[in-house]
C-alpha positions in Angstrom: 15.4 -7.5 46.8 16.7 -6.4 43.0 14.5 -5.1 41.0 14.1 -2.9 37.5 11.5 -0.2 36.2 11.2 1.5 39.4 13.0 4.8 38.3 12.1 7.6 35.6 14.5 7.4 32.5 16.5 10.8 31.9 15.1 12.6 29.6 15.7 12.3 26.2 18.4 15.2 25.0 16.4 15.4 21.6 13.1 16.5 23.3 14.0 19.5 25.6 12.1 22.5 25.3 14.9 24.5 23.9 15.3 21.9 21.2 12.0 21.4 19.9 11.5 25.4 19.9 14.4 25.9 17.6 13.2 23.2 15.6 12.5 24.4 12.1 9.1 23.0 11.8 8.2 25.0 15.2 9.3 28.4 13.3 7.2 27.7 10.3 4.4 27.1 13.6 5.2 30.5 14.3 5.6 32.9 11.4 2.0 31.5 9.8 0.5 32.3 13.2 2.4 35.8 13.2 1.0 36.4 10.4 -2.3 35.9 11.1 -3.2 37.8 14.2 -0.4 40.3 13.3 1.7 39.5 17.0 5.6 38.7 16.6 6.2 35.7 18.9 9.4 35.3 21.0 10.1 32.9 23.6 12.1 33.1 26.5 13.5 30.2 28.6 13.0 30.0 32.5 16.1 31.7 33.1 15.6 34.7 30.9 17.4 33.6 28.1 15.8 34.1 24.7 16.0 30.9 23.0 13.3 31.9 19.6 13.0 35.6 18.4 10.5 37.0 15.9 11.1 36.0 12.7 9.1 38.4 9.8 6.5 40.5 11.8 8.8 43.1 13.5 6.8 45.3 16.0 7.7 48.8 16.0 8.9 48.5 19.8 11.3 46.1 18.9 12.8 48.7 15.5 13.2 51.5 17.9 15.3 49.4 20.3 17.5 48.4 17.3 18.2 52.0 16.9 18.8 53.1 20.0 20.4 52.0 23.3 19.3 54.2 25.4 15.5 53.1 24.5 16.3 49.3 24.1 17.8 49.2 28.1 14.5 51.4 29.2 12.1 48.9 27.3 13.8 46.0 28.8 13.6 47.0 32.7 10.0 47.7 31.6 8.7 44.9 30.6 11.6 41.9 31.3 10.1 41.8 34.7 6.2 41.6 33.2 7.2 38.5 31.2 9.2 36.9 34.0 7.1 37.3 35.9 4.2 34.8 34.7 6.5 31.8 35.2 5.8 32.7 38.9 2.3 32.9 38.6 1.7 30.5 36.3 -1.1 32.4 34.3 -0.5 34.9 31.3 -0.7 38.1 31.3 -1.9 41.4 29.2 0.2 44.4 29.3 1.0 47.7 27.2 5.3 48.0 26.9 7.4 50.6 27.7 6.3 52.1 23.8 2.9 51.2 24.4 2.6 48.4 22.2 0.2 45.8 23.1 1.6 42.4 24.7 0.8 39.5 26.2 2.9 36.4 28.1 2.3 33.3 28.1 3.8 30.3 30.4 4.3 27.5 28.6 6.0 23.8 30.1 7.4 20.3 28.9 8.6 17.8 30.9 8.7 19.8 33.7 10.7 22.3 32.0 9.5 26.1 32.1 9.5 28.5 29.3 7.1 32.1 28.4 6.3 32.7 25.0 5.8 36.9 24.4 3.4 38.1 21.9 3.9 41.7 21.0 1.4 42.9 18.2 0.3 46.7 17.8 -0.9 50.3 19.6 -4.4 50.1 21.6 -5.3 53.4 20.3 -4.5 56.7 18.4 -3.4 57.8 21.4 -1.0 55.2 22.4 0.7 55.8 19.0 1.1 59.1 20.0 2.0 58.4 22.9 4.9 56.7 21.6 5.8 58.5 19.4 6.6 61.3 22.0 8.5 58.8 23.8 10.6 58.0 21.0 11.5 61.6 20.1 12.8 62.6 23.7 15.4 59.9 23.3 18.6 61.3 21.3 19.0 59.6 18.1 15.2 59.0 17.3 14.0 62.2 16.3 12.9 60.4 13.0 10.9 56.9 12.9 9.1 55.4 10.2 5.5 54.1 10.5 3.5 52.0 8.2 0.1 53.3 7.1 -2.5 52.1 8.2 -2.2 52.3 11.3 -4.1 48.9 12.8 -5.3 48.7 16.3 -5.5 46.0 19.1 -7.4 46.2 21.9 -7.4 43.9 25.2 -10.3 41.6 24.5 -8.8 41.3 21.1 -5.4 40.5 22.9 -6.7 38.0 25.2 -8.6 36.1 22.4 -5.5 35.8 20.3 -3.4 35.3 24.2 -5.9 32.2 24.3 -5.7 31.1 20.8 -2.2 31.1 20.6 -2.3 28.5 24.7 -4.4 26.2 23.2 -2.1 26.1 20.0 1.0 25.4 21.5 -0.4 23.4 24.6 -1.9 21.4 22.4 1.7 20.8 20.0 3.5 20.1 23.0 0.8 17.8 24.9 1.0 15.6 21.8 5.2 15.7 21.7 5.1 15.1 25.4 2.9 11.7 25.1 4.9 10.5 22.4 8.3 11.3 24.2 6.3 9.3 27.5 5.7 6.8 24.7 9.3 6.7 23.9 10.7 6.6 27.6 7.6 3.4 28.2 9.3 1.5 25.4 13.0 2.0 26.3 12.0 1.7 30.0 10.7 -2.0 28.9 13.6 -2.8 26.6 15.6 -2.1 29.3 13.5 -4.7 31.8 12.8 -7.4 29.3 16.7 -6.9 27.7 15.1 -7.6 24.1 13.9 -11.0 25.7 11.5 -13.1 23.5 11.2 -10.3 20.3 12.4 -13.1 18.1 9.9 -15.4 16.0 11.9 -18.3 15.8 11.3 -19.1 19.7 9.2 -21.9 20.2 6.3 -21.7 23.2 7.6 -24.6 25.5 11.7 -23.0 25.2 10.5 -19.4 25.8 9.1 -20.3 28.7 11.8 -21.9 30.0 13.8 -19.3 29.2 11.0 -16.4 30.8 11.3 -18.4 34.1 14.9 -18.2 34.2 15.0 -14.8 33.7 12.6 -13.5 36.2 13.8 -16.0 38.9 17.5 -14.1 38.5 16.1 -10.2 37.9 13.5 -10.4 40.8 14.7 -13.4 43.3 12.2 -14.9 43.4 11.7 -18.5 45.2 9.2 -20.2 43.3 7.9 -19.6 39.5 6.1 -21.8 37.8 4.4 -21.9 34.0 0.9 -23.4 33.7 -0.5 -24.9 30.1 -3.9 -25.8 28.9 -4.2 -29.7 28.8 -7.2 -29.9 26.0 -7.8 -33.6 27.0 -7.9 -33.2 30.8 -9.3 -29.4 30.3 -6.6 -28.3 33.2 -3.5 -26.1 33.6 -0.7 -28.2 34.2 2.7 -27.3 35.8 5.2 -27.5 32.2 8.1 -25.4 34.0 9.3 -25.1 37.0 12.1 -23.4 39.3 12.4 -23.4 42.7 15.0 -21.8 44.5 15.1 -23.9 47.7 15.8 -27.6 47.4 13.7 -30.1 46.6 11.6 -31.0 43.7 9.4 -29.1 41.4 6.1 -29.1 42.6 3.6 -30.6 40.3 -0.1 -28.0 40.0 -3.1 -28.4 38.1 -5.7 -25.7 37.6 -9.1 -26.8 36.4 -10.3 -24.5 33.5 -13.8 -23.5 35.9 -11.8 -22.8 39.0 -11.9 -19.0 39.6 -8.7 -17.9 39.1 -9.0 -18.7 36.0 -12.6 -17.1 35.6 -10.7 -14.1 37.3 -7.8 -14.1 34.7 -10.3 -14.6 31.8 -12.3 -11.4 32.8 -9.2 -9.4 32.7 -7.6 -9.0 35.3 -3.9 -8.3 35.6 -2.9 -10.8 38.0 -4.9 -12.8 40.9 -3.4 -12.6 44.5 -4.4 -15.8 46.6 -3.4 -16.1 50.0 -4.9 -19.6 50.4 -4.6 -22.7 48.2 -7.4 -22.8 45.0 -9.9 -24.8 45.2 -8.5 -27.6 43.5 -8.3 -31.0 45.0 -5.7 -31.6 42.3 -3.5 -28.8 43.2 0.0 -30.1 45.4 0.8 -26.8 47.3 3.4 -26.6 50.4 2.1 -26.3 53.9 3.1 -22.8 55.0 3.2 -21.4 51.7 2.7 -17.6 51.8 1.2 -15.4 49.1 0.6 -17.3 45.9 0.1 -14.7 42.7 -1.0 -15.6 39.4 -0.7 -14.1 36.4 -2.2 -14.7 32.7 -0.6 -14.9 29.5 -3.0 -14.2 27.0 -2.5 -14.7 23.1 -5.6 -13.4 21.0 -7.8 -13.0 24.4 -7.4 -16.7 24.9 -5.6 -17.9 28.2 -2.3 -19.3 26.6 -0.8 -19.9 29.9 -0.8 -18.6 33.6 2.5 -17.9 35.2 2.2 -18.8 38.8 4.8 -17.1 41.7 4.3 -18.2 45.4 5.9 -17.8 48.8 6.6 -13.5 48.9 4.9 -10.6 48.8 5.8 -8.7 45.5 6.0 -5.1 45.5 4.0 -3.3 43.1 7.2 -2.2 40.7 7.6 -5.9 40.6 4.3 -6.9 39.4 4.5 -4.6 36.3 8.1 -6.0 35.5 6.2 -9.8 35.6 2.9 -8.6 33.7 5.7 -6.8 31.1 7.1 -10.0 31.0 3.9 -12.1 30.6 3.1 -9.7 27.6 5.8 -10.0 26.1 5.8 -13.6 26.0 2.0 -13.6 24.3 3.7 -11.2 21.4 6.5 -13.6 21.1 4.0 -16.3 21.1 1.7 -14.9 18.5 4.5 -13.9 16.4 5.7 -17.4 16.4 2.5 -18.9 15.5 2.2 -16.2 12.9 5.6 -17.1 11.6 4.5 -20.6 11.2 1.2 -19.8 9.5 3.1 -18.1 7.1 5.2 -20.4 6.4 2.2 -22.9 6.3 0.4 -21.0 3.7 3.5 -20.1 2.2 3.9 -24.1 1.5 0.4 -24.5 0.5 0.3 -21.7 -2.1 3.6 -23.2 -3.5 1.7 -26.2 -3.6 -1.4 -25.4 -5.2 0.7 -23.3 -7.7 2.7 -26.6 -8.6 -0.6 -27.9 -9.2 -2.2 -25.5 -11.4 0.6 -25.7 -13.5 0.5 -29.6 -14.0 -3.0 -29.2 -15.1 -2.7 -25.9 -17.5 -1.3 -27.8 -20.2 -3.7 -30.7 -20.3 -5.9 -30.0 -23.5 -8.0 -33.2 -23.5 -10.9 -32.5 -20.8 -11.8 -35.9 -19.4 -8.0 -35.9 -18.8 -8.0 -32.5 -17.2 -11.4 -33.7 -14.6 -9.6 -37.1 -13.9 -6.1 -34.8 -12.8 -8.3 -32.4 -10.9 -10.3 -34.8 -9.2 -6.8 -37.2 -8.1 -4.8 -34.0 -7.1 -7.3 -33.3 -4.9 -7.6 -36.3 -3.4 -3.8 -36.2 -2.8 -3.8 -32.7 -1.6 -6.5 -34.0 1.2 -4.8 -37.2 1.3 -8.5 -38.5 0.5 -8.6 -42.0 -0.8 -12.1 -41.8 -2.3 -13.9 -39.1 -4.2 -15.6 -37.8 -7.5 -16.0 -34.8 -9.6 -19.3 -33.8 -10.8 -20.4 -31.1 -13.5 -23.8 -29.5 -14.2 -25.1 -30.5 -17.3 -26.1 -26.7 -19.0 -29.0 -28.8 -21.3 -30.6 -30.8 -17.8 -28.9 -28.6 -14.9 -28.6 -31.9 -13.5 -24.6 -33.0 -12.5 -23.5 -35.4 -14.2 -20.5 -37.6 -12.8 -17.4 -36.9 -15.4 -14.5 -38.4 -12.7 -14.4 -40.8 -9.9 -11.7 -42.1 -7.4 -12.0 -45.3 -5.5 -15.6 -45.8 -5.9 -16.9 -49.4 -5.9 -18.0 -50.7 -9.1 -21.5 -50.6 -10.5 -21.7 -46.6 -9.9 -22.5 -45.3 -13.6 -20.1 -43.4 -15.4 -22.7 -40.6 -16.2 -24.4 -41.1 -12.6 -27.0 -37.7 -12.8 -28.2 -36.6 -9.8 -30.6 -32.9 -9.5 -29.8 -30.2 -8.2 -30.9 -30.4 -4.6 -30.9 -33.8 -4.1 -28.2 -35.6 -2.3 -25.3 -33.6 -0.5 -23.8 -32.9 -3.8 -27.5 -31.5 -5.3 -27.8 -29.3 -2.0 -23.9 -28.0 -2.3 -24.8 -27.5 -6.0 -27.7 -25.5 -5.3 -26.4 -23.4 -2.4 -23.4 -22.9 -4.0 -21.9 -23.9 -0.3 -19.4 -26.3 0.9 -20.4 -29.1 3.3 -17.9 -29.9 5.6 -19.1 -33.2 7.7 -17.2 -35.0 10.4 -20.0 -37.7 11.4 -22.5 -38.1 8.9 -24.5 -39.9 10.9 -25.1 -37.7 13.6 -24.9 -34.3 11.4 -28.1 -32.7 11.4 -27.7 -31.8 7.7 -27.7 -34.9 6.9 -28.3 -38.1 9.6 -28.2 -40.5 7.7 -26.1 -44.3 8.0 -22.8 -44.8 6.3 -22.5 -46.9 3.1 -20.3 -49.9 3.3 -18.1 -49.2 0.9 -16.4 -45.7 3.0 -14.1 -46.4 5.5 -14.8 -43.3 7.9 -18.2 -41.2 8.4 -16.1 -37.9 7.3 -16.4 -35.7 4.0 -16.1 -32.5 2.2 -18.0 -31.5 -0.7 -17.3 -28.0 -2.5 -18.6 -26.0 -5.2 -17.1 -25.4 -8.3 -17.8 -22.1 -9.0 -16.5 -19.2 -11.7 -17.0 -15.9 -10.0 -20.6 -16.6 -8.4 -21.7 -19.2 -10.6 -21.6 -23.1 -9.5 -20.0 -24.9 -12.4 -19.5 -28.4 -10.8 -19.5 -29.8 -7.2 -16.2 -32.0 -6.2 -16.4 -34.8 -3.2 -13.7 -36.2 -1.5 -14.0 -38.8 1.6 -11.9 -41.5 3.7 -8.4 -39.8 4.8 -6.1 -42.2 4.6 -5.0 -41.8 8.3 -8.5 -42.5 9.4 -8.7 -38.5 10.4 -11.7 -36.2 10.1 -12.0 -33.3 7.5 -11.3 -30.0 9.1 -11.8 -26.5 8.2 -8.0 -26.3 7.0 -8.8 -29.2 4.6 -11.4 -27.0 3.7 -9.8 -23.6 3.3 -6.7 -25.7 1.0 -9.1 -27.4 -1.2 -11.2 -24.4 -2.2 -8.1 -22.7 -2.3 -7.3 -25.1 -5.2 -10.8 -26.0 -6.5 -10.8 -22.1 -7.8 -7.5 -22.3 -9.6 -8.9 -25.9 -10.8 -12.4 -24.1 -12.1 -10.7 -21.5 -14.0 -8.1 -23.8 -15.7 -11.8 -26.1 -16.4 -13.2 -23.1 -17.9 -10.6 -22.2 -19.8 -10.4 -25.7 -21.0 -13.6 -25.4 -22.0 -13.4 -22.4 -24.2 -10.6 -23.5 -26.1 -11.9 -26.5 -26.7 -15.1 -24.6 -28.2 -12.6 -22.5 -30.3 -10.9 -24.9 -31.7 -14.4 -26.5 -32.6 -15.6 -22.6 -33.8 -12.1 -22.7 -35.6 -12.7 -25.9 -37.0 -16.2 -24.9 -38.6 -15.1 -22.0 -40.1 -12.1 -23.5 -42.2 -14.0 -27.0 -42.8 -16.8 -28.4 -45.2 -20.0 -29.8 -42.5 -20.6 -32.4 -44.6 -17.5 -33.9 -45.8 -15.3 -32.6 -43.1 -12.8 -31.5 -45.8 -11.1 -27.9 -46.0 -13.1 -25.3 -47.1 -13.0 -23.6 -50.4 -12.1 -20.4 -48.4 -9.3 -22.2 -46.5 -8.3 -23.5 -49.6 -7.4 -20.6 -51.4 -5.5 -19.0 -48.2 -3.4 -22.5 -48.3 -2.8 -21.9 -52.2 -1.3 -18.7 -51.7 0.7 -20.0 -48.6 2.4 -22.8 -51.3 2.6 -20.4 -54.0 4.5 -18.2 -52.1 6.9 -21.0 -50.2 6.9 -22.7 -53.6 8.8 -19.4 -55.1 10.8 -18.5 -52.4 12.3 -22.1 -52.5 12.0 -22.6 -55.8 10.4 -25.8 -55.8 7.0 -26.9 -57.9 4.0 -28.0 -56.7 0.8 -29.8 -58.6 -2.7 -28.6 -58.4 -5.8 -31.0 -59.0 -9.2 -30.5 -59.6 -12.2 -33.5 -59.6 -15.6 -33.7 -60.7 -17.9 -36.1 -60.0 -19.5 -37.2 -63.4 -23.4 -37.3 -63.8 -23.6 -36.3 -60.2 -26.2 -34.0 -61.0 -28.3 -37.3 -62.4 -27.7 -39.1 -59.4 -29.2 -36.3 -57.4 -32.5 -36.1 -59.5 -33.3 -39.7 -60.2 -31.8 -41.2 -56.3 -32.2 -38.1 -54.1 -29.8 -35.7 -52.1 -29.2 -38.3 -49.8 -27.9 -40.5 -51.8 -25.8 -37.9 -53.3 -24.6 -36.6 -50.1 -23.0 -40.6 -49.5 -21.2 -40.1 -53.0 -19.8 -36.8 -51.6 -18.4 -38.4 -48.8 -17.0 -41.6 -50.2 -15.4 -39.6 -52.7 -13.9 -36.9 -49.8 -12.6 -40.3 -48.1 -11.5 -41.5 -51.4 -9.1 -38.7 -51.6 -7.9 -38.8 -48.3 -6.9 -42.5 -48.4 -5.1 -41.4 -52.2 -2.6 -38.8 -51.0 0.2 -38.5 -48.9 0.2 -36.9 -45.5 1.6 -33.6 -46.9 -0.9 -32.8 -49.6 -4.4 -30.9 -48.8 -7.3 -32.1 -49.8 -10.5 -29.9 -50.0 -14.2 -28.9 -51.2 -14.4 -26.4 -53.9 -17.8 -26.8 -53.8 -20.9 -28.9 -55.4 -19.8 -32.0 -56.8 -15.9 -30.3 -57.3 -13.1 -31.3 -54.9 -9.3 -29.5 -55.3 -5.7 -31.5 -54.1 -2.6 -29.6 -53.4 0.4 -31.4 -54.2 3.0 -29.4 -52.4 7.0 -30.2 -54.1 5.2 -32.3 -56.9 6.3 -32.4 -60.2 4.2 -32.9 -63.5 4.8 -36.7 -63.8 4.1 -37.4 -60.0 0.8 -35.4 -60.2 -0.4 -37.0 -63.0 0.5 -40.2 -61.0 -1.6 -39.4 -58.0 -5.1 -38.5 -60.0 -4.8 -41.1 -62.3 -4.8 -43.5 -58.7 -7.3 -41.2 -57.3 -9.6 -41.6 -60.6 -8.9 -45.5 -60.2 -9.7 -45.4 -56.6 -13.2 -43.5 -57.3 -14.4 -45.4 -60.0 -14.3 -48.5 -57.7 -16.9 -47.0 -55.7 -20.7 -47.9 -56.2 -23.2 -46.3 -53.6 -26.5 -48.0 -53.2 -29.7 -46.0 -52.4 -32.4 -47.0 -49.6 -34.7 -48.3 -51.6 -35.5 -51.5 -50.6 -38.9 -52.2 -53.1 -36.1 -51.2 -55.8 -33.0 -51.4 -55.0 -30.7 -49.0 -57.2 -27.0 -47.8 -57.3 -24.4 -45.4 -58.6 -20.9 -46.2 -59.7 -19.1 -42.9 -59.3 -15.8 -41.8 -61.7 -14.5 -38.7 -61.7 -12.9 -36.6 -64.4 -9.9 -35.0 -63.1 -7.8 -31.5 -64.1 -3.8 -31.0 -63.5 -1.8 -27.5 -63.3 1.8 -27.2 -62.4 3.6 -24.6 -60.9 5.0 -22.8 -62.5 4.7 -23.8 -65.9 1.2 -23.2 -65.6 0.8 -20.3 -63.6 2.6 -18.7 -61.5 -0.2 -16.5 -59.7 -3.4 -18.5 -57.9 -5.8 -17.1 -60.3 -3.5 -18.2 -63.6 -3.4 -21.9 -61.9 -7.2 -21.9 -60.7 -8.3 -20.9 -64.3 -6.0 -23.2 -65.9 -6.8 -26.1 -64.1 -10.6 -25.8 -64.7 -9.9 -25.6 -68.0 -7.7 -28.6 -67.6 -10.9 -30.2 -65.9 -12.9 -28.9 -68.6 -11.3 -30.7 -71.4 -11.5 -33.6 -69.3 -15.0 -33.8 -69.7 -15.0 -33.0 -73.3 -12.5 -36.2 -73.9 -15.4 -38.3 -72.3 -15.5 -37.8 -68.2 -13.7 -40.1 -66.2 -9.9 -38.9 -66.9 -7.2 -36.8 -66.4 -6.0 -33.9 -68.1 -2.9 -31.6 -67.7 -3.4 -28.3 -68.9 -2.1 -27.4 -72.0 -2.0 -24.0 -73.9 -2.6 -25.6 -76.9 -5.4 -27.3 -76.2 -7.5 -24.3 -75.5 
């Protein structure tokens, strides 16, 4: 038998001791501890060999050897041996040196490689230094030393607190180096047994396995391998794959979901040895089969597949190259199901981004509800379904779309909040997703004739956390259930679809707010505000072009009699017929407005003299044909209306707003004067 993962991969050249101690981050390690407990480290490999010396902190020992020979070959055959000699013992050691500076060694190892690190900080006493420095003046060539005042001291319990310090440090940095170089080895020792096999997403279940038995049959030999999958409808594992190395056909297995190797492989277990068949009446196994092993392939702690090898005894390096197999095929499976989801959702947000689009644009609202609600139904391929929103006045919904629903269902169909599955999903603010609706507890009851399946959804409409409207959709068109996909996509889209509603909404409301504050209430003509922004607008276009335009102004005669002897009501009706008098009188381009009372203006943009006088003497005609009776019906009166009408040109009347809204009241003014009902152009000699 052939087999992989057995042996320990060399080591990796980048992670030898003598590497990662040269390493520059490992001498920044060193000088900041230097510095703090005042102890120059070197370290020494196994063979003697100094592989880091001190960098910063110099201790005096170490300057007299640089001076001097002589010293330097005493101090090493002092204490070389000392530091050499805890890789024997395998414990560190305190000791004074050959100048009677304070020391320690400490044995250090990685991956089985040996090293001593040698601390050397300063005297033990007074008399150490002096000591010392007796030492150093009987060697030729030293007579003179320097020494750095003040003198500081270390004793031993000081030197074995920093000796200890200093293990734990560096034990502790190369613990962590050594588990991540394991780590390393692990995953390169795999690669190696898997050859890369099954790290691609694009696999799909049914040809990785194929391809897993295929491979293990050839790396391990093996006689017989077979894949196992989940039938849902049968609630077995049956054989999908497999390979037998002798001749004859593929057996065919089936492993009930309760039997207990699958109980065994569900509680964890790493494999299942069975020497005898399971206790399946189902399961076709060889007379004289030997040892029959099976092992599980789980994706997200579910029991994907079992892999299931018979007739040898497998050694135990071969049962981690099959369970490293089996886990990489759940990562290869996940990753492919992952992929796919992606993609999925990838697909679906496209979708519902299509979607929001289409119905950004739509500015009419019951054209808006209607899309919603239809897109909806499409995305869910639902052929039936409404939209419903909560009246603010009532909080009762009202029923503003529909889809497929039999006649005789009201157009504003109310129902409360509460009542009915919308009213509950309204007042919960929570879908309901049913599959039966006659046997859901939430709601039991028997389905109406007119809905093809017993399946539906019904969602909230909601704006951060407040339920605007409630949106029901029923009868797939396949005949299918709802699921909790349907679900997820549809409130996935019924929040894009709320905010484009509220939106909607509030532009609709500003263009009704912008409506208000540039119109007349009563009329429904421009304001006299508006109107005087709208004159400058023409004045100015009017000059830069150099074109003319006319400007008229009308007055209702006796309109204040009409309001004292027939009431404001009646006077209000003469308003209006004379606002829709005006409008019927003038072409598309000119604006029309209130100046206020009984006083209406016209802008004749590009009009000449002639052609304004044109238009208000058919305006005057038009208004004088009006008569407006009152609601009186014990007396029945009336009120013929004419008008008396002003004209200013510009610019030979003005060429600022103020010189043409003076003029033409004066123009209006002399109107009057010539007997009401008439028109008058301005004229500077008629003033």
């Amino acid at each position: 038998m052939h087999y992989l993962g057995g042996d320990v991969p060399e080591k990796d050249a980048n992670h030898t001791l003598e590497d990662l101690i040269k390493d520059e981050s490992w001498w920044h390690h060193f000088a900041s501890v230097s510095e703090s407990f005042g102890f120059s480290l070197s370290v020494f490999s196994q063979t003697g060999k100094p592989i880091f010396v001190p960098i910063g902190l110099i201790p005096p020992c170490q300057e007299f050897c640089s001076s001097s020979l002589e010293f330097k070959s005493k101090h090493d055959a002092f204490c070389h041996p000392l530091v050499m000699n805890t890789l024997v013992t395998g414990k560190p050691d305190i000791f004074k040196c050959y100048a009677k500076v304070m020391c320690f060694a400490l044995p250090i190892s990685f991956m089985n490689e040996k090293a001593v690190i040698l601390g050397q900080g300063s005297y033990s006493s007074y008399e150490d230094f002096r000591e010392s420095v007796n030492q150093v003046q009987a060697v030729p060539g030293l007579d003179t030393i320097s020494v750095k005042a003040p003198l500081s001291f270390t004793n031993f319990q000081q030197a074995w607190k920093i000796c200890g310090f200093i293990a734990n440090w560096v034990n502790s940095l190369l613990q962590h180096t050594q588990e991540s170089a394991a780590l390393k080895m692990k995953y390169e020792s795999l690669k190696m047994i898997v050859g890369m096999w099954g790290a691609s997403a694009e696999e799909r279940p049914d040809s990785l396995y194929r391809n897993m038995i295929g491979k293990l049959s050839s790396l391990l030999d093996i006689d017989s391998i077979t894949i196992l999958i989940f039938d849902r409808v049968q609630r077995k594992y049956t054989s999908l794959y497999s390979l037998l190395r002798s001749r004859g056909m593929p057996e065919i297995l089936s492993v009930n979901e309760n039997d207990v190797v699958v109980l065994d492989l569900l509680a964890g277990k790493a494999f299942v040895l069975s020497a005898k068949p399971i206790a399946d009446p189902r399961a076709d196994f060889l007379d004289g089969m030997g040892a029959l092993y099976f092992f599980p392939i789980m994706v997200n702690k579910r029991l994907e597949a079992i892999l299931r090898i018979g007739d040898r005894v497998l050694a135990e390096n071969d049962q981690q190259v099959i369970i490293a197999f089996c886990r990489q095929a759940a990562l290869s499976i996940e990753n492919y199901r992952l992929k796919q989801e992606l993609y999925r959702k990838f697909d679906q947000f496209s979708t519902i981004s299509e979607l929001t689009k289409s119905i950004t644009p739509i500015q009419n609202h019951e054209k808006l509800l209607q899309a919603i609600l239809d897109m909806s139904a499409e995305l869910l391929k639902a052929e039936q379904g409404s939209l419903m929103l909560i009246d603010h006045e009532t909080d009762a919904l009202l029923l503003e779309a529909k889809k497929g629903i039999i006649d005789g269902v009201a157009e504003k169909h109310r129902i409360n909040r509460g009542e009915g599955i919308a009213g509950k999903v309204a007042l919960s603010g929570e879908p309901i997703l049913v599959e039966n609706l006659e046997i859901d507890p939430r709601i039991h009851q028997r389905n109406r004739k007119h809905y093809k399946t017993r399946s539906f959804v019904s969602i909230p409409l909601k704006i951060d956390n407040r339920t605007i409207g409630v949106l029901n959709l029923s009868d797939k068109s396949t005949g299918e259930v709802f699921n909790k996909e349907d679900l997820k996509l549809i409130q996935s889209f019924a929040t894009h679809a709320a905010v484009v509603m509220e939106r909607n909404v509030f532009i609709n409301k500003t263009e009704e707010l912008k409506k208000l504050t540039i119109t007349d209430p009563l009329t429904g003509l421009l304001n006299r505000r508006y109107l005087y922004e709208r004159l400058k607008d023409e004045l100015a276009r009017s000059a830069r072009h150099g074109h003319s335009f006319g400007l008229l102004m009308l007055d209702i005669d006796g309109f204040k009699y009409c309001n004292d002897t027939l009431g404001h009501p009646v006077g209000d009706k003469v308003l209006k017929a004379v606002a829709e008098t005006l409008l019927n009188a003038v072409r598309s381009i000119d604006i029309v407005a209130r100046y206020g009372g009984d006083e209406f203006m016209v802008i004749l943009p590009e009009t000449v003299k002639l052609v304004a006088v044109d238009i208000a003497e058919r305006i005057r005609e038009n208004v004088s044909q009006k008569v407006i009776l009152a609601n009186d019906e014990s007396a029945p009166l009336s009120y013929t209306v004419t008008a008396s009408i002003g004209i200013a040109c510009y610019p030979e009347h003005g060429k600022t707003v103020e010189a043409l809204l003076d003029n033409v009241d004066k123009a209006l003014y002399r109107a009057k004067n010539e007997g009401k009902n008439r028109v008058e152009v301005f004229a500077k000699h008629a003033i």
